[in-house]
C-alpha positions as CSV (number, residue, x, y, z in Angstrom):
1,X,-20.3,61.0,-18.3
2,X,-20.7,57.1,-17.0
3,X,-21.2,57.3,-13.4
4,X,-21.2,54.4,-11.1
5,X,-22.8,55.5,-7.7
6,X,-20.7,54.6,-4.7
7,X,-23.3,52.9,-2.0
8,X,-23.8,55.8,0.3
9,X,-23.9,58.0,-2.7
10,X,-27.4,55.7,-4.0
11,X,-28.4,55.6,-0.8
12,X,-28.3,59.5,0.2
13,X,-29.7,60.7,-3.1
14,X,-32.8,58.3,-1.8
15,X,-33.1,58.9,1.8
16,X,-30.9,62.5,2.6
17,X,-30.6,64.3,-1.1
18,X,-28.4,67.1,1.3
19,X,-26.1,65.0,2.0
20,X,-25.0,65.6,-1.9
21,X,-23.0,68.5,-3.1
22,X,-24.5,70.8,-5.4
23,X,-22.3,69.5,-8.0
24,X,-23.1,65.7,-7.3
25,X,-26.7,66.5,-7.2
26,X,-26.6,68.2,-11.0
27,X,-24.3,65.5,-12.2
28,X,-27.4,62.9,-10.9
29,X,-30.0,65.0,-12.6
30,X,-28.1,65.8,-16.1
31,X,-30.2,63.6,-18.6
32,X,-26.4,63.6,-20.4
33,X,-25.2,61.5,-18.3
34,X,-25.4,57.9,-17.6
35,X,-25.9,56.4,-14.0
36,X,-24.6,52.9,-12.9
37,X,-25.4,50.7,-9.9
38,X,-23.5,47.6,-9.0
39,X,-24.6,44.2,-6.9
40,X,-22.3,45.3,-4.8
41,X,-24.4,48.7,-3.7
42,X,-27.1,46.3,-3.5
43,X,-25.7,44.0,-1.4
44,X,-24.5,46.7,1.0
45,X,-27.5,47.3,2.0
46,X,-29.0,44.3,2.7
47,X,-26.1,44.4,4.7
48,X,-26.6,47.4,6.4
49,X,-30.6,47.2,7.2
50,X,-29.5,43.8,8.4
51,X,-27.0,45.4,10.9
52,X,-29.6,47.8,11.9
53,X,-27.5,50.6,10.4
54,X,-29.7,51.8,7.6
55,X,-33.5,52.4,8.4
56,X,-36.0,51.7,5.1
57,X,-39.3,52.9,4.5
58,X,-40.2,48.6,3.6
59,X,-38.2,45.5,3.6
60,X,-35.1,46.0,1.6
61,X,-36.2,44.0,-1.5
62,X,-39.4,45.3,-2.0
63,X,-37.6,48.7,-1.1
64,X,-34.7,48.0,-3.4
65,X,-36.9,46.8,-6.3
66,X,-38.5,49.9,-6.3
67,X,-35.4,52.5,-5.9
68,X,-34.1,51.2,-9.2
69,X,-37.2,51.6,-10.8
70,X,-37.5,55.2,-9.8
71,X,-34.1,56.2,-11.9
72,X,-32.7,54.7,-14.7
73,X,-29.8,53.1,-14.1
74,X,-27.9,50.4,-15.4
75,X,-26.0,47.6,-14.1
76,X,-22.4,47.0,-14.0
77,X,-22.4,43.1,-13.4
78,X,-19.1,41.2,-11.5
79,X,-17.8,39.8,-14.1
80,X,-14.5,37.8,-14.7
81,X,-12.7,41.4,-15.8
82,X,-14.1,43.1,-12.6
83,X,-12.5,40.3,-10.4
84,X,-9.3,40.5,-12.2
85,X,-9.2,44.7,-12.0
86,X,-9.4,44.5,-8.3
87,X,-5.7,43.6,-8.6
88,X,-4.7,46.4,-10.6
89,X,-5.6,49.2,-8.0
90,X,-4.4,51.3,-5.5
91,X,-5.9,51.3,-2.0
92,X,-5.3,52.6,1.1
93,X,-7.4,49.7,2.5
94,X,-8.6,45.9,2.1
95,X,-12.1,46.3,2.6
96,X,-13.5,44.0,-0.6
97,X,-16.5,46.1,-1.3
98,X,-14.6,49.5,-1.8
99,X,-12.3,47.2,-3.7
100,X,-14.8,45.9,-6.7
101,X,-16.5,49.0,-6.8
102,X,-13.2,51.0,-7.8
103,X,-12.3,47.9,-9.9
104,X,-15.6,48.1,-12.0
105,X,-15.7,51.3,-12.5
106,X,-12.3,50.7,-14.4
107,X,-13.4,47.7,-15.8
108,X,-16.5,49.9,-17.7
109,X,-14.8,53.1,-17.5
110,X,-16.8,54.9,-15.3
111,X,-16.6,57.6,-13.1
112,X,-16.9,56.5,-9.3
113,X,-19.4,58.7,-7.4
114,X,-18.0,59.2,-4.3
115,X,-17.6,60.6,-0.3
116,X,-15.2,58.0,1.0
117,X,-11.8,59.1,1.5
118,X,-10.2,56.1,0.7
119,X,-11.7,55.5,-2.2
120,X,-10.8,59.2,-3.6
121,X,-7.2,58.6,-2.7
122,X,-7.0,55.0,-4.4
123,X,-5.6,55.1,-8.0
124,X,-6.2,53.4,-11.0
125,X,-9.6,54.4,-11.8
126,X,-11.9,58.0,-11.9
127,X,-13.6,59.4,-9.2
128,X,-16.4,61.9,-8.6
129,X,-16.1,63.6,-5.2
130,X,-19.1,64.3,-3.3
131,X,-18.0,68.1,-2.5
């Protein structure tokens, strides 16, 4: 299976593993299966340490730079097809992030990793749920 890690998802398997389900936490270890990041993940954090709502052993980019070395994941780059699948979802919300994060994982067909409500009751793409 392609999965593409929702942000909280990266972040808790890094900094609060039991915040995972059991079944989350397999689906992350199964060699079989392939784990995606997006900018976007990245970028939320910046935003986040930057708000003061995410606490990092470093600065974020030495601390980011060495999170994605530790598994092996792959990028799922904006790209043109990414921007225009953001308008062929289903949302319960506007929020922009959620919004490119569903679209690429339709764009690559992935599976979206997921805890966020909104994004498990959005349609148009596949979702993981953190349960």
């Amino acid at each position: 299976m392609k999965l593409l890690l929702d942000t909280h998802i990266w972040l808790w398997s890094l900094l609060e593993p039991a915040r995972l389900s059991r079944r989350i936490t397999n689906s992350l270890e199964d060699s079989g299966n392939e784990l995606w990041i997006s900018p976007i993940s990245v970028w939320e954090t910046i935003v986040l340490w930057r708000k003061k709502r995410l606490e990092l052993h470093d600065e974020p980019l030495s601390w980011i730079a060495a999170a994605l070395g530790r598994a092996p994941f792959r990028e799922a780059p904006l790209t043109i097809e990414v921007a225009l699948a953001t308008e062929t979802l289903v949302l319960p919300h506007r929020d922009p992030a959620d919004r490119f994060l569903a679209a690429t994982a339709k764009a690559y067909n992935l599976t979206l990793v997921t805890a966020d409500q909104n994004l498990l009751n959005g349609k148009g793409y596949a979702v993981l749920a953190n349960r």
